[in-house]
DOKETOR-933474 format. One record per residue (C-alpha): residue in three letters; x, z, y. Coordinates in steps of 0.02 Angstrom, whole numbers, plus 50000, padded with zeros to 5 digits. Example, Ala and Ser with C-alpha at 12.3 -4.5 7.8 and 13.67 -1.06 7.14 Angstrom:
2
ALA506155039049775/SER506845035749947/
// end
This chain:
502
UNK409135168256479/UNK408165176856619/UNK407525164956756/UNK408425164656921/UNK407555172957074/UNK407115157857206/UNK407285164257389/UNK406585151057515/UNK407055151357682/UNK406075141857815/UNK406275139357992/UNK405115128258117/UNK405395115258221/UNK407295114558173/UNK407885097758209/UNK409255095358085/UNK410085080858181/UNK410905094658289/UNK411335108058172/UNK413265109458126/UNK412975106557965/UNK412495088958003/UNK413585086158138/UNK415155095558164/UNK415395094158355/UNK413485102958353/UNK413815118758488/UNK412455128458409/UNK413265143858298/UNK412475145458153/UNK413945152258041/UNK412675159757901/UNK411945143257886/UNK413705135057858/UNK414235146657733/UNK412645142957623/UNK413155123057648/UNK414985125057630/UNK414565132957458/UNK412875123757424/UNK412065107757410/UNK411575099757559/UNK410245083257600/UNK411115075357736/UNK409475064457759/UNK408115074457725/UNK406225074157787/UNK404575080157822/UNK403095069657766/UNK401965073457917/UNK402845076858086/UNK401535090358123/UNK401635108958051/UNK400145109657951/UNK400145093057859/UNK401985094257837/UNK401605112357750/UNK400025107557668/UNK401525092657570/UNK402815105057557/UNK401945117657459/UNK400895105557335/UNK401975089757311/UNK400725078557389/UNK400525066357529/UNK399405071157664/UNK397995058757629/UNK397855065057462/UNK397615080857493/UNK396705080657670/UNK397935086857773/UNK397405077457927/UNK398135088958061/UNK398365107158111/UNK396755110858082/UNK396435102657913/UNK395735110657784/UNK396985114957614/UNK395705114957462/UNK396095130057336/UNK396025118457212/UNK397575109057258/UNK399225114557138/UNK400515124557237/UNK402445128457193/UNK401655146157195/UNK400245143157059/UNK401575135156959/UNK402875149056961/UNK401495162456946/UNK400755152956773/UNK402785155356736/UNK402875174756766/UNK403665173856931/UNK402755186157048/UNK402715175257220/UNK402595182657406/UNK402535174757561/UNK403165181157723/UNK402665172057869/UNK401945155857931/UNK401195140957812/UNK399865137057932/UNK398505136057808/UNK396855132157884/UNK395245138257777/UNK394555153257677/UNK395825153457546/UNK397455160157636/UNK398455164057473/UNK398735146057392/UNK399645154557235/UNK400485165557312/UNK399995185257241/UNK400545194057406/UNK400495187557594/UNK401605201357692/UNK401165196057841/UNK399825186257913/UNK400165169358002/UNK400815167358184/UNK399185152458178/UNK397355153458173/UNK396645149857985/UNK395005141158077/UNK394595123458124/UNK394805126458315/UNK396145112958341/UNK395145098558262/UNK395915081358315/UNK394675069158384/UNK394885049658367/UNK393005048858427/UNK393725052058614/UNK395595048458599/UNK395835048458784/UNK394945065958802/UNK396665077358806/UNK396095095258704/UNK396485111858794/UNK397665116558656/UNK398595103858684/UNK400545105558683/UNK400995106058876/UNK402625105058978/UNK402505124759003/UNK403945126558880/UNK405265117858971/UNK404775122359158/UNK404755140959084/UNK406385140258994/UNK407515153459008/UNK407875171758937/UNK406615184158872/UNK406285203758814/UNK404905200058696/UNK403775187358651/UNK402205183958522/UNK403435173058414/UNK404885187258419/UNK403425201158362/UNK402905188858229/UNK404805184658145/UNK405595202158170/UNK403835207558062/UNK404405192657933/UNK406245197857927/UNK405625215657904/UNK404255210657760/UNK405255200857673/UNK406855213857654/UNK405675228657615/UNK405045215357461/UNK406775212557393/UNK407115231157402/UNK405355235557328/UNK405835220057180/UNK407475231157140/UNK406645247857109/UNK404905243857041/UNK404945226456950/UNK406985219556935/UNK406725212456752/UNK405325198956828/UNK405885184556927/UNK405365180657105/UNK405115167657222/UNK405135174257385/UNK404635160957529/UNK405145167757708/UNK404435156557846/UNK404825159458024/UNK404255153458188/UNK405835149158277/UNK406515138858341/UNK404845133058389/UNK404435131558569/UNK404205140558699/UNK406025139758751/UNK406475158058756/UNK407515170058675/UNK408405187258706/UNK409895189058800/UNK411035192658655/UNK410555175858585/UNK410465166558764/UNK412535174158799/UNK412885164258647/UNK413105149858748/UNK413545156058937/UNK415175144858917/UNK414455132158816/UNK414205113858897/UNK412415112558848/UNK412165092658791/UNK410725082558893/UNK409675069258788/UNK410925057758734/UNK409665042258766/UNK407935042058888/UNK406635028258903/UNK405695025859048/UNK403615028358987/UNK403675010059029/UNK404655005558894/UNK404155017058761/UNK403255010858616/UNK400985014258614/UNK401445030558518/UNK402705036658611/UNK401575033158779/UNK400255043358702/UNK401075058558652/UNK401805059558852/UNK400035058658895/UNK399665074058734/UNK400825084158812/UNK400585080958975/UNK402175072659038/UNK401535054959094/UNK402055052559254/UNK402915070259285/UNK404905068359265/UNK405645085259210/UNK406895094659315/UNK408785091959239/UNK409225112159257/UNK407435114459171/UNK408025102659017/UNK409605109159006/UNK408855127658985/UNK407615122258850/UNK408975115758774/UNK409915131358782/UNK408665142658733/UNK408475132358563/UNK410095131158507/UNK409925151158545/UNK408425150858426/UNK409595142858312/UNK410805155258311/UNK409475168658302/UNK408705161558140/UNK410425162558076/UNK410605179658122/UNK409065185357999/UNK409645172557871/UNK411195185057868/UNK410105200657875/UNK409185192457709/UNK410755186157636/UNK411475205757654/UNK409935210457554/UNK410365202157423/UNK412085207657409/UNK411505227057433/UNK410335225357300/UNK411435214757165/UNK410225201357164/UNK411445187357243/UNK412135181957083/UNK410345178357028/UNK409425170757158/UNK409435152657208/UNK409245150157398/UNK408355135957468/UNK408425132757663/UNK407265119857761/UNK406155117057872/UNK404375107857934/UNK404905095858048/UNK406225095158195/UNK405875093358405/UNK406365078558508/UNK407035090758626/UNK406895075858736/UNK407765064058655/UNK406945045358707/UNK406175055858844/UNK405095065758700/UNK404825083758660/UNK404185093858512/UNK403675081458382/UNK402345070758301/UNK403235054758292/UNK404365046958172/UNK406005046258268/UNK407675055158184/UNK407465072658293/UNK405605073758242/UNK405505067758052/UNK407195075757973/UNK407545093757926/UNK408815103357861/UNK408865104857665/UNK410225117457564/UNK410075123157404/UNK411295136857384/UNK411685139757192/UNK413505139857151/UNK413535145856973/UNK412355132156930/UNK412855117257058/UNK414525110957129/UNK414415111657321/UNK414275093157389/UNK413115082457494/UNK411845070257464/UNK411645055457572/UNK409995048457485/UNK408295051157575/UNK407225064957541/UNK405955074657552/UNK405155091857565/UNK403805083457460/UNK404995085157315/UNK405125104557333/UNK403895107757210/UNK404535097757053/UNK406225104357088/UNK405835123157098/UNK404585121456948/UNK406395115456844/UNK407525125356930/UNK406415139956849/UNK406405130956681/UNK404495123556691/UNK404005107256696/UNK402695099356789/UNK400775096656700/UNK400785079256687/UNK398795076956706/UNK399065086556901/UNK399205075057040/UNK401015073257114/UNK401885062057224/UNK403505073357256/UNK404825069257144/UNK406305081357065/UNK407855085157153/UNK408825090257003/UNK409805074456967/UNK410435077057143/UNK410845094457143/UNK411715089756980/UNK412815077257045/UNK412065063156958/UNK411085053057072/UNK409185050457123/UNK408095044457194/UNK408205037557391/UNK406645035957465/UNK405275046657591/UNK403415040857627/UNK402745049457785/UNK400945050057847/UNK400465056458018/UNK398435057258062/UNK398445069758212/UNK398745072058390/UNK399215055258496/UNK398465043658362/UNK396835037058353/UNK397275025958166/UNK398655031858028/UNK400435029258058/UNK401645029557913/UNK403195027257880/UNK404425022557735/UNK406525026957720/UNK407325020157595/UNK409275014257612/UNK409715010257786/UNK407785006557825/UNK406635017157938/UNK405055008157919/UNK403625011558041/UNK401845004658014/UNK399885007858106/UNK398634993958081/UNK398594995458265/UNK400174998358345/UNK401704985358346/UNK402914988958207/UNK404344997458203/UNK406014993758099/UNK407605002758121/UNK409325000258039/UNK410055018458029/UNK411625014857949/UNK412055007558111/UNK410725012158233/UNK410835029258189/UNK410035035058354/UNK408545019358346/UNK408825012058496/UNK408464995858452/UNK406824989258367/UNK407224974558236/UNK405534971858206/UNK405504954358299/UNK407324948958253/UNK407314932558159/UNK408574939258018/UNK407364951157974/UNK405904944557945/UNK405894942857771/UNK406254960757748/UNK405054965557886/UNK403814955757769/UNK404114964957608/UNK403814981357688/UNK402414977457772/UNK401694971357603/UNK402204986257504/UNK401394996357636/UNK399574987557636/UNK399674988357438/UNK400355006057460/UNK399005012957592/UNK397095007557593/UNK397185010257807/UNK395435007857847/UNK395065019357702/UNK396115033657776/UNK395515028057934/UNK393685032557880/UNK394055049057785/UNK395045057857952/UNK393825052958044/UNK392345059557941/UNK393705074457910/UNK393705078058109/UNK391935077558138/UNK391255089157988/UNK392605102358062/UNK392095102758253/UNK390335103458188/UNK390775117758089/UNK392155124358187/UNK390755126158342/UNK389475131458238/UNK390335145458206/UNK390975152158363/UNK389125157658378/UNK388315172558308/UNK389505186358220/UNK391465178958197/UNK392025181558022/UNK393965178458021/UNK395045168157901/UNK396415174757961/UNK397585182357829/UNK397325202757810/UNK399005210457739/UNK398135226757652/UNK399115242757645/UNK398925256457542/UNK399465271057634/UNK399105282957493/UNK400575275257412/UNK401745276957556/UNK403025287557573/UNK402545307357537/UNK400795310657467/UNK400275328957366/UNK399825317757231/UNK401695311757197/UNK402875322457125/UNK404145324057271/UNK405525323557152/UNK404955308757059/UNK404485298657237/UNK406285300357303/UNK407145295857159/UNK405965280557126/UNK406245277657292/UNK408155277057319/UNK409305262057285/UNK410245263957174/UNK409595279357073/UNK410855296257078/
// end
């Protein structure tokens, strides 16, 4: 039986709280999306493992939790040693692309995969280095409030010129696939930017919602009452003590749910790809994302915390002729993308390799699974680890140095109130907090970010002097092999390259 083609789709920042597949009075249009879940398998609670794009990528793509593997923050470096999904399906005989963004920091900017189409929207260096050595010291690069007060509709930007490129990339691949290669299996990873800040988007996606009551955050907290992490990130991104202008919300808010709807819009342009080139029957499609945005929720934007809107994305895997459509309301995580592609193309994992992702299939099968996500975040607003455990109705939130944090989702779904000092509780509050300090060695983690940190900004400055030599991905093209060239037959190059032959 030939082994089915695996198309993943990725989108950034997409907090799947608001998405109508999650919640059906959701005002962002995203009918491509809803066709894939109406016919598909969706994770109703699914999450990152790192609130931040790198880390969360860095677990995505090998399985792994973020201490394991060094994935510190957006600027940690991803070992070439460390097992991807892509090593794994290329030992297999898949032939694996990536178009778009995976954030990968270092000199190896392939990770498995045999073609990059694209480079990445991010630099590949050590430049954004986190620094618990001077954690009131706020970093140029900073996230700042210049996406809100700058909201509105655009022309063009750097992260439209980076996904129309990835749209583009990826389509020319699937139609390349059908003429050159169709009897070997793909997996195809397309990762775009949006609907990552800056709030902005073209008019055709902005009109969307002209006569659309744009939702404020349901629920703010004054800074005063936010919890130590939450404080810190207003101070990160510049917000402590600077109340945003209601209009200026509203448009952010706007212009995302427009970056919604645009995703969706190239989901459909991929999704007609397939049909035009017969490959739709054979390809399972995988949707998801890195983490979501606060959108200013709790009086929070973008993400890096644990909250609902930061922590859970969306998570479809579209296979009809192998899966009955239905939802799954156990926790998850992208961490488990790697075991489940690795079966869904008939491998199984080495079981001497390193793994902490677990398999999806008894899910997408119908037949249970596991429910339960560990989350570690190292970067940006913290100056110790914070984790985090869901399992059941728990959200579980734990730092050596911050108070905890214990929600009841099941009926708290928005976690507005902390049960971390209620007297019912406690025993439970107990048993997690002992599973956690048997789970995590903190000061141990605690030791190897920070030694992490301070070998990259020694690096990272040492070589901004002298003659720059770039790690950022170089898509080569061969332009002998393009198009018309005297030493193709002209005969032989048109017919090769129409679809489907005469």
């Amino acid at each position: 039986m030939k082994r089915p083609n695996i198309l993943f789709i990725m989108a950034d920042q997409m907090a799947a709280p608001l998405l109508p597949i999650h919640d059906p009075a959701s005002p962002i249009k995203m009918p491509n999306l809803l066709g894939l879940a109406e016919a598909g398998v969706v994770f109703d609670s699914a999450y990152c493992n790192s609130p931040l794009c790198a880390p969360s990528r860095f677990t995505l793509v090998s399985g792994q939790l973020p201490s394991k593997i060094g994935a510190y923050d957006n600027a940690a470096d991803f070992p070439g040693d460390v097992p991807t999904y892509a090593h794994y399906l290329r030992r297999m005989g898949y032939r694996t692309a990536l178009s778009g963004k995976m954030h990968f920091c270092g000199p190896d900017q392939l990770h498995g995969y045999e073609e990059r189409l694209t480079s990445d929207i991010y630099p590949a260096d050590y430049g954004w280095a986190v620094n618990w050595d001077e954690p009131d010291v706020r970093a140029s690069w900073y996230h700042n409030m210049s996406s809100v007060l700058q909201a509105g509709p655009c022309v063009r930007t750097n992260q439209l010129d980076f996904d129309e490129e990835v749209v583009f990339k990826a389509r020319q691949y699937l139609y390349d696939h059908v003429r050159m290669s169709p009897e070997q299996p793909f997996c195809l990873t397309v990762s775009m930017t949006h609907p990552h800040d800056p709030y902005t988007i073209p008019e055709e996606f902005w009109n969307l919602y002209e006569d659309v009551e744009i939702p404020l955050p349901r629920h703010t907290l004054d800074q005063a009452e936010q919890d130590p992490h939450s404080q810190r990130l207003l101070k990160v991104i510049d917000l402590w003590d600077k109340p945003l202008p209601e209009d200026k919300i509203r448009d952010a808010r706007r212009a995302y749910f427009g970056a919604c709807s645009y995703i969706d819009s190239n989901i459909g342009k991929l999704l007609k790809t397939l049909e035009d080139c017969g490959l739709a029957e054979d390809t399972i499609i995988v949707f998801s994302g890195d983490h979501g945005d606060m959108l200013g929720e709790r009086g929070l934007w973008y993400k890096m915390h644990w909250f609902e809107m930061a922590a859970r994305v969306p998570f479809v895997v579209h296979a009809p002729g192998r899966f009955a459509a239905h939802r799954v309301s156990q926790s998850v995580s992208t961490m488990d993308l790697l075991p489940t592609l690795v079966e869904l193309a008939g491998g199984t994992v080495e079981a001497d390799l390193a793994l902490d992702g677990r398999s999806l299939l008894p899910h997408l099968q119908g037949e249970g699974g596991h429910d339960e996500v560990l989350g570690e975040y190292m970067a940006e607003g913290t100056d110790s680890p914070l984790m985090m455990i869901r399992r059941g109705q728990w959200k579980f939130i734990y730092s050596e140095k911050d108070p905890l944090l214990l929600f009841d989702l099941a009926n708290d779904p928005r976690e507005l109130e902390n049960l971390a000092a209620a007297a019912e509780h406690q025993e439970l509050l107990a048993a997690l907090l002992a599973e956690a300090r048997a789970r995590w060695d903190m000061p141990a983690i605690h030791q190897a970010t920070l030694a992490s940190q301070r070998r990259r900004r020694f690096v990272a400055e040492a070589l901004t002097r002298g003659k720059l030599k770039s790690w950022d991905h170089q898509p080569m093209v061969d332009a002998s092999q393009q198009y018309m060239r005297n030493h193709i037959d002209l005969d032989d190059l048109e017919r090769r390259a129409r679809y489907p032959q005469p």
